[in-house]
C-alpha positions, 0 to 999 in steps of 0.5 A: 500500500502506498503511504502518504504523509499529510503535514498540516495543522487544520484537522478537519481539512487533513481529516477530508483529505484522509477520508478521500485517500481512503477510498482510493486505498491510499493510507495517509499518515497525519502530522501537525508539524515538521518535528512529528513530520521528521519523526515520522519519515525517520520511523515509516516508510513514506512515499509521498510527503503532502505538505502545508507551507504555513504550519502556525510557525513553522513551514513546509519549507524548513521541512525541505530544508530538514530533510535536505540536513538529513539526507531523507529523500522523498518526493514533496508536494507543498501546497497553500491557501496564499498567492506567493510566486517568491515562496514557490520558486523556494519550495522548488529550489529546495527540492519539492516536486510540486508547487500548488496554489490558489484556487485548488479542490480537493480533487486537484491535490488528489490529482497531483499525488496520483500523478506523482505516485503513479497511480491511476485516479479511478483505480481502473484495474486493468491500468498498467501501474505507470499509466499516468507517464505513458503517451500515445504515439502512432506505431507506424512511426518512431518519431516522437511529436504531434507538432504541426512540423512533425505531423507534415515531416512524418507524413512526408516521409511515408510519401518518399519512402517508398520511391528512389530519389535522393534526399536532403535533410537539412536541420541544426545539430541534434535535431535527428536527421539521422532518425529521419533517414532510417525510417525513409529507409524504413518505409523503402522497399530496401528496408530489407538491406542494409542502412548505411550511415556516413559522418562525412567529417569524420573521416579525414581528406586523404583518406575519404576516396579508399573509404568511400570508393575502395582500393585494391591490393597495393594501390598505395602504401599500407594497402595490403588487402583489396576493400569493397569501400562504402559505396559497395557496401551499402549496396541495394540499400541506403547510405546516408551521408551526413555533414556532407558539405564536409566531403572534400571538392575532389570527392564530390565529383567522382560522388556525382558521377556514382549518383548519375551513373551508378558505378564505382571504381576502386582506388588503383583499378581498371574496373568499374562496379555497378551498384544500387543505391539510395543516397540520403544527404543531410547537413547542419548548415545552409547548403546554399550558402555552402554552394555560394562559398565555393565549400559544395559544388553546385550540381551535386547540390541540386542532384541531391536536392531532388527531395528537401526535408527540413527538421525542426529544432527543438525550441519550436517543436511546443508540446513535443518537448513534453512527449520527447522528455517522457520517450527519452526518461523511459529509455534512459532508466531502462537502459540505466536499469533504474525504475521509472523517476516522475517528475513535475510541471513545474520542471517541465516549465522549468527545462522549455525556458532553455534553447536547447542548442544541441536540440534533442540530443542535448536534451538526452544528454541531460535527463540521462546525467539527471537521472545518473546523479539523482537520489530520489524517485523523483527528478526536480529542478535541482537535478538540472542545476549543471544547465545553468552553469553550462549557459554560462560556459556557453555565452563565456565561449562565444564572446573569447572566441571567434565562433560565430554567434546571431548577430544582436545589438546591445540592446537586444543582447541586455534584453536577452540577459535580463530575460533569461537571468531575472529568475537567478539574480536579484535586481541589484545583482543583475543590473551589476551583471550588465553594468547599469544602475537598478533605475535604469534597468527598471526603466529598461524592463518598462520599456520591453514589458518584462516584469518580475512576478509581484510578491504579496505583503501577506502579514501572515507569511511574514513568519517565512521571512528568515527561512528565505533570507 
């Protein structure tokens, strides 16, 4: 039986909240302050701790702050009867999973613990016991996404898939373009043969025409044994060839002739080799402009340009992050061989603040070390301190290096500042940070319409005051 402790000193409303809880099979432990809370936690094993912010004088958030001196782990939901956006970022800093405030019911916290535990709300029997995690997705289809973009990527695909055209997949770093080129291949009549995939900056210059072409016995030194190459490979199936406006000029060339010929010949041979092939190409930057650079040759470009699938990054996908995350937690736990952690809106809200540069790579990358580092059944903000740090590392790179950046004018560069930091500074400290007097940027964020969260002067969580400062 999953056992919840209930902090709060109104007893008819912890009486209401146990009697529901009982119906749902839910046993409720009652505490009426945070000394029986921590004595509770010390002595029973609880699974959710459902939490008062105002207790007479003490707080749900010295409750956090306890467990957090007695290392006890356990997932928190604080609620209260007051509007205070400074005491919610507080709760969730110091690691509760949830933050809920008026107007709530009965129902809603009801909702919110059951989400959180897991369990279904109706009790339903015949619900698998992580039906509040799970998510509908077609099953044709491995992209995860219900975007407008995607649906229009996804239903091109399955009209592509089955012809022979090459294609160009362009999009940022991360974005997927390689899963894109799989289920091309996937909805293909080669799907039965092999699905080759190429990094074409990986390989280095003098080394690119053995590798993509093959070479025969002594053709140059060091070549000891004769090679198929990777063209030979892939043949009847599909080769992807990703970053390929890092393919070296000369390789171009003889690329163009295997697109429009359909033959290879090995390095150091007479002979020519027929194949059948599909060439998918895919790049992170503007082909085009490649093109106008000098970097790619023009006809190979519009030879491979016969179908041009763009991939959306990440930061305009809206809702997919929320789909992604939970594909990308599932995956990352079972293959951590770790149970399923939950998690909170409010972290949701939290990471879709973020750009996500490296797109859904990056966001891969970030849940697995959350889940790695974390101690808890339940992943918080606080799992995902190292994004704010690595923020910083970013803007620190970019401006002592010569890599390039959006252009942006000062303006819109303090703009940026002001809206991506407002939430970790203080005013004082944030105006400091971009060289500028308080009256100044209070007449900056006026004019840009970028507001902090007013606080309510409520003589009664006036008793909060030293907890926070």
């Amino acid at each position: 039986m999953i056992r919840i402790l209930l902090v709060d000193n109104d007893l008819e409303f912890a009486n209401n909240i146990i009697k529901i809880f009982a119906k749902q099979n839910l046993e409720v432990i009652h505490a009426l302050d945070t000394d029986e809370a921590l004595l509770n936690l010390k002595e029973d094993l609880i699974d959710l701790i459902l939490c008062e912010l105002v207790l007479n004088k003490q707080t749900g958030l010295q409750l956090l702050k306890y467990m957090e001196a007695e290392e006890i782990i356990c997932p928190t939901i604080i609620y209260t009867n007051y509007t205070s956006h400074r005491y919610e970022k507080q709760a969730l800093e110091l690691g509760a999973v949830e933050y809920i405030q008026p107007p709530f019911t009965h129902s809603q916290l009801v909702a919110s613990v059951n989400r959180i535990i897991n369990i279904s709300v109706d009790q339903n029997n015949n619900d698998e016991h992580n039906s509040a995690v799970t998510y509908s997705l077609d099953n044709d289809q491995e992209m995860i996404g219900e975007s407008e973009d995607m649906r229009i990527l996804k239903k091109t695909i399955k009209q592509v898939g089955p012809c022979d055209a090459t294609v160009l997949i362009q999009g940022e770093s991360g974005t997927g373009k390689e899963l894109v080129a799989k289920l091309i291949h996937t909805h293909s009549h080669r799907r039965e043969n092999k699905f080759l995939a190429v990094n074409c900056g990986a390989i280095p210059v003098e080394l690119m025409e053995s590798e993509f072409f093959g070479h025969v016995k002594g053709a140059f030194t060091g070549a000891v044994h004769e090679t198929e190459g990777l063209i030979r490979q892939a043949n009847n199936g599909t080769l992807f060839l990703d970053e390929i406006a890092e393919l070296d000029k000369s390789l171009q060339v003889k690329l163009l002739r295997v697109l429009e010929e359909r033959v290879v010949r090995p390095v150091g041979s007479n002979n020519e080799y027929k194949v059948n092939i599909r060439v998918i190409a895919a790049g992170n930057k503007d082909l085009m402009d490649e093109v106008k650079r000098g970097n790619m040759r023009e006809d190979l470009y519009y030879r491979l340009n016969v179908i041009h699938l763009t991939v959306p990054p990440l930061r305009e996908r809206g809702d997919d992050f929320i789909l992604l995350f939970k594909h990308i937690m599932k995956s990352c736990c079972k293959k951590l061989n770790k149970n399923y952690l939950h998690f909170s809106d409010s972290l949701i809200n939290y990471l879709m603040e973020f750009d996500w540069p490296g797109n859904v790579r990056e966001l891969e990358n970030a849940i697995e070390r959350a889940i790695i580092m974390s101690n808890s059944k339940v992943l918080n903000i606080k799992d995902f301190d190292f994004l704010k740090e690595q923020l910083r590392l970013d803007i620190l790179y970019e401006s002592t290096t010569n890599k390039m950046i959006k252009p942006m004018s000062i303006e819109q560069y303090t703009k940026e500042i002001v809206r991506l930091y407002q939430n970790y500074y203080s005013e004082k400290d944030l105006a400091n940070l971009l060289g500028i007097g308080r009256k100044t940027l209070w007449m900056r964020r006026n004019k840009w319409g970028i507001h902090r969260e007013k606080k309510n002067k409520m003589d009664c969580l006036h008793s909060l005051d030293y907890v926070v400062n």
